[in-house]
C-alpha positions as CSV (number, residue, x, y, z in Angstrom):
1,X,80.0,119.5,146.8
2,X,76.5,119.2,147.8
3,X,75.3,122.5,150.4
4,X,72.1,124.1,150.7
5,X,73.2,127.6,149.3
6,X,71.3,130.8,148.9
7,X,73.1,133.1,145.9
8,X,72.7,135.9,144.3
9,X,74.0,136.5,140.4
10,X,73.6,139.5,138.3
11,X,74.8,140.6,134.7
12,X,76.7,143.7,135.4
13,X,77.2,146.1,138.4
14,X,74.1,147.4,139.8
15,X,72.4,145.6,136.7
16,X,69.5,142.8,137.0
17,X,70.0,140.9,140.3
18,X,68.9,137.2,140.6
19,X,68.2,135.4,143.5
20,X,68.4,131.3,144.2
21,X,69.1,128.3,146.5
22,X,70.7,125.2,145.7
23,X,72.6,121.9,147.0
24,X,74.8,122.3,144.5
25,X,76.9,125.5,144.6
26,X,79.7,125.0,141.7
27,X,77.0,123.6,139.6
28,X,74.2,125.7,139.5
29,X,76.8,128.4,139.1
30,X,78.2,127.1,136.2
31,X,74.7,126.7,134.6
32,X,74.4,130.0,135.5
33,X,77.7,131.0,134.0
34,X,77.5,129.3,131.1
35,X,73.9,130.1,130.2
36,X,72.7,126.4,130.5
37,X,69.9,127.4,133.1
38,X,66.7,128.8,130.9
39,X,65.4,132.3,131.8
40,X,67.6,134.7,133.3
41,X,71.0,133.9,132.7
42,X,70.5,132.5,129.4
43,X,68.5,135.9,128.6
44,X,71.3,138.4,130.3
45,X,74.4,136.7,130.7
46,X,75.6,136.8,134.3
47,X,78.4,136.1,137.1
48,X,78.3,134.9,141.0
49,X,78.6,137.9,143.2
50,X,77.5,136.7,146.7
51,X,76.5,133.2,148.3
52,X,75.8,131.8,151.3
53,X,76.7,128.1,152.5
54,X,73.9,126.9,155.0
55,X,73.8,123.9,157.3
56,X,70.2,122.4,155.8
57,X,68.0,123.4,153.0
58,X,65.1,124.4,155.1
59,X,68.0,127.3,156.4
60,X,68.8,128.4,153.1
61,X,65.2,128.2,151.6
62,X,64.3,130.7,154.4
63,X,67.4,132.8,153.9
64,X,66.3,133.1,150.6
65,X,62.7,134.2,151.2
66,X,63.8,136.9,153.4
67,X,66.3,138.4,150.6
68,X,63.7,137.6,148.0
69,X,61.4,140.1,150.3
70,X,63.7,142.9,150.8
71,X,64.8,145.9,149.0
72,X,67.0,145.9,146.2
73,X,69.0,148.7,148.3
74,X,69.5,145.4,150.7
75,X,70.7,142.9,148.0
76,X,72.9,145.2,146.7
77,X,74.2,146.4,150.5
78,X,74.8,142.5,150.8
79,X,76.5,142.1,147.7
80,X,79.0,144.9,147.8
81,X,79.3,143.9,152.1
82,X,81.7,140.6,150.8
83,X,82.3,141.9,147.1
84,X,82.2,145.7,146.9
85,X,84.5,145.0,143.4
86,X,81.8,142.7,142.2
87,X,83.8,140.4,141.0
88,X,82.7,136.9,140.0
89,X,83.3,134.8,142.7
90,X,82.5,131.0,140.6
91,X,86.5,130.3,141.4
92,X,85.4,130.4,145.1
93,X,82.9,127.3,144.8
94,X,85.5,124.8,142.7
């Protein structure tokens, strides 16, 4: 499945939040998931707790500038908005 997506992972509830964008959802998230991606998930372990399908990169690039810019009160508003359980939502993308 290849769509620009902005996502957000982090390694436990209100822990370390990442942010990213892809054209690969179900991949990146299993680098994430699995460690395979160097840096943060590798370092603290982590699971998918809210994305965002967009219709071209250029969207979801932006999308994730303007989350990248915000509070962490914001991300984690966003987050618990779809997934106030924070569960990890990888069986979503496959």
């Amino acid at each position: 499945m290849k769509r620009p997506c902005v996502y957000m992972f982090a390694n436990r509830r209100n822990g370390t939040i990442y942010t990213g964008v892809t054209s690969n959802p179900p991949r990146r998230a299993f680098e994430h998931r699995e460690g395979l991606a160097k840096g943060f998930s590798s370092k603290y372990g982590c699971k998918l707790l809210w994305y965002e399908l967009h219709a071209t990169m250029t969207d979801a690039i932006t999308r994730e500038k303007q989350i990248k810019g915000g509070s962490r009160a914001k991300k984690l508003a966003l987050i618990e908005s779809v997934n106030p359980g924070w569960m990890d939502l990888y069986e979503t993308l496959i």
